[in-house]
N, C-alpha and C positions, 0 to 999 in steps of 0.2 A: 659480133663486136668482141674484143679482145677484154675479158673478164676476169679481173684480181681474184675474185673469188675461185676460179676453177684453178690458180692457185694451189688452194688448199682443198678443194671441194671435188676434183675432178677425177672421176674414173677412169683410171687408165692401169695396166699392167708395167711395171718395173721393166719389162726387157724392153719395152720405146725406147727407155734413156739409153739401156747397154747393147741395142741395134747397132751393129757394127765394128762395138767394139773386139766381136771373137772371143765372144765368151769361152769357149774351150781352148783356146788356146791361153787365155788369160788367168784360167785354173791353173793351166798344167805350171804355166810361168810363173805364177802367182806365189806356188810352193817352193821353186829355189830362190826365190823373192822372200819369202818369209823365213826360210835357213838362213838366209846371208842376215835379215833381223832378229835373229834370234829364236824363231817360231821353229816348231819341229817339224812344219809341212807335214806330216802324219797324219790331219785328222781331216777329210776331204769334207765334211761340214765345213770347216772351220775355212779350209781354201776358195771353197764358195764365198762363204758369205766374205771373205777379205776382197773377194775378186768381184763383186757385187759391188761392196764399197769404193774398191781402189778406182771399178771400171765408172761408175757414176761420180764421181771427183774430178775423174780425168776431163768427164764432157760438161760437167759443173765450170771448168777450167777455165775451158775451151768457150765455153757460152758467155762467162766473164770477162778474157780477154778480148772478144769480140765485140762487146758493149763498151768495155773503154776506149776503146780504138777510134769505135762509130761516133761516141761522143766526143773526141779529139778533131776525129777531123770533119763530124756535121755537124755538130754542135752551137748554134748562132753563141748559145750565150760562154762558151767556153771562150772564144774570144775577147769575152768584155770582163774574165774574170783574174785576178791581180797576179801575178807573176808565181808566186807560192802556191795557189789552191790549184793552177795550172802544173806546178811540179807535182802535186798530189794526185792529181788525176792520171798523168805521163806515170808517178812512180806505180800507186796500184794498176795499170795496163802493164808493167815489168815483172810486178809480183806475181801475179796472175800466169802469164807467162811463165814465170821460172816453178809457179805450179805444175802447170801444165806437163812441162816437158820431164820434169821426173817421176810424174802419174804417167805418162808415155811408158817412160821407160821401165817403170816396176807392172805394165800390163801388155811386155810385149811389143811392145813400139809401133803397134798399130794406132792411127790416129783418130782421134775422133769425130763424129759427122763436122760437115763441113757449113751447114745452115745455120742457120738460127731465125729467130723470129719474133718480134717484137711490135708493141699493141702502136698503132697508129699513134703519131706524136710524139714517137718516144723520142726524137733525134731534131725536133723541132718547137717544142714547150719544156720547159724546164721543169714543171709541177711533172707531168709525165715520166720526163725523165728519172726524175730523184725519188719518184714514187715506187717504179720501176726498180732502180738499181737498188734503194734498199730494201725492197720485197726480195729482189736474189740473196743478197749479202744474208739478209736473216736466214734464208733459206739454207745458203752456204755454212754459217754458224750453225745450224741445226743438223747438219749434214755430218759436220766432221765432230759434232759431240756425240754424234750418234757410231761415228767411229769410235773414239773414245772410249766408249763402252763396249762394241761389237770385235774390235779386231783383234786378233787372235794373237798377236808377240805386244811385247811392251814397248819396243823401239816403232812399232806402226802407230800406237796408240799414242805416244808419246809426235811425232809426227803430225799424226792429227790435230792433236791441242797447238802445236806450232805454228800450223796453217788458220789454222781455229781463230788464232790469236790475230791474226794478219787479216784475218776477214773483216772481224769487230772493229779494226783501223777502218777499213775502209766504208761502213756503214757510219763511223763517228765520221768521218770525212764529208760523206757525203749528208749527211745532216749540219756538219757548218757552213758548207758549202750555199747548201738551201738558205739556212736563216742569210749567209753572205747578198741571195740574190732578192731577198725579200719576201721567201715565202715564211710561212706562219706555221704551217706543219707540213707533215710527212708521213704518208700512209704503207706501212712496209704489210709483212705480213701479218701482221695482227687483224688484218682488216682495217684498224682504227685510225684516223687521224691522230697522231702523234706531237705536240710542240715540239718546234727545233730547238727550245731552249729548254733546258739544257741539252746538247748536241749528244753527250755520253748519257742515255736515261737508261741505262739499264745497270742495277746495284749487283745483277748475277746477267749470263747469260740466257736467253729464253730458248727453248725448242717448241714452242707453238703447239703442243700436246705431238709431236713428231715422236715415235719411238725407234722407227725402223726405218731403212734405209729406202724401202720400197713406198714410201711416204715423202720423203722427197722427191723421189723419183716423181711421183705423181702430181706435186706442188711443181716440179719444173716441167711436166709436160706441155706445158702451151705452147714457151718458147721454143717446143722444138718441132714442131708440124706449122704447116701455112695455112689460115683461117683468114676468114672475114675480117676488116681493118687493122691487115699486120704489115709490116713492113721487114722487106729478109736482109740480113745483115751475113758476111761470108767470113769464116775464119780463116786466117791465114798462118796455117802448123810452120811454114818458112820464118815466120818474125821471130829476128833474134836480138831480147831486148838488152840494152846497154842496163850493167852491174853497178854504173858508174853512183856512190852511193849510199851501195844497199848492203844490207849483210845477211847472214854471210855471205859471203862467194869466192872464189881464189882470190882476186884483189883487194881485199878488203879482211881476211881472214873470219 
């Protein structure tokens, strides 16, 4: 059975999530990656651990986009919901994406695994769903303040709080979403049932006692192997989503 708590509970090593990514070639790129941000590339600690972070973000990304998508287009109750929370959902599937693709590109432009995997239900009850999506979202806030602190230039760090911020959008999202469709709480990573009211409950951001990046790593390992009552969802690194919108981007400065 597909269990929240292994989550946060589950023993696994950090290179699951950075399987594939090309870790070595993700160092090497990683350091004129951090010249062009201002980082000396000098200190091969430092291009690890960036290439650690950048390379688990990129498939954080990629797991995200993948989940909005599923829910756009399997989703019963995304149909029944009002014209606006349906642009919310289409826009964080955009963001995610335009994640995505520049975590590509600052690790080498190797893509990331192509599965994913999620606990039976996820794409056919709505409590599942929202339970689900904000258990990643906090995971993802956790992830990039753990950059924050980790990454080695201030343009990367600065970067992270940017995405940071965009993540936290879409966990308040999908928390009014929920109260929209009648549910009462929302159980993210805390473990806890959460009320959807207020949608924004958090006065700071949390990291769930996460310090390191290899701790997230471990709270996203479920979604990414096939187990007992999952269901596999396919990423698709071709989707190129419309800017129409969003900022920044060329059309919109």
């Amino acid at each position: 059975m597909f269990d929240f708590e292994s989550a946060t509970s589950a023993v696994a090593s950090r290179r699951t999530l950075l399987k594939g990514v090309g870790l070595a070639g993700v160092s090497a790129l990683s350091m004129s990656f951090l010249a062009g941000c201002g980082g000396s590339g000098n200190s091969h600690s430092s291009s690890n651990q960036d290439a650690d972070i950048l390379g688990a973000a990129k498939i954080a990304e990629a797991l995200a986009t993948t989940m909005y998508t599923a829910i756009i287009n399997d989703a019963p109750f995304f149909g029944s919901l009002d014209a606006s929370n349906q642009d919310y959902i289409r826009a964080a599937q955009a963001e995610e994406k335009f994640h995505y693709d520049l975590l590509k590109g600052a690790t080498g432009g190797a893509d990331a695994q192509l599965n994913y995997y999620f606990p039976t239900g996820m794409f056919t009850d709505a409590q599942t769903t929202l339970d689900t999506l904000v258990t990643l979202e906090d995971a993802f806030v956790a992830a990039y303040l753990i950059g924050v602190k980790d990454l080695s230039s201030p343009d990367l760090r600065v970067l992270a709080a940017q995405i940071m911020g965009v993540e936290s959008d879409h966990r308040t999202l999908a928390r009014i979403i929920g109260d929209d469709l009648g549910l009462t709480s929302i159980t993210g990573l805390s473990g806890s049932p959460e009320s959807v009211d207020p949608p924004n409950n958090n006065v700071y951001e949390r990291t769930y006692g996460l310090t390191d990046i290899s701790q997230v790593v471990t709270a996203l390992t479920p979604f990414l192997a096939s187990g007992a009552n999952t269901v596999q969802k396919t990423f698709n690194p071709t989707f190129s989503p419309s800017n129409s919108g969003l900022y920044p981007n060329p059309a919109n400065g």
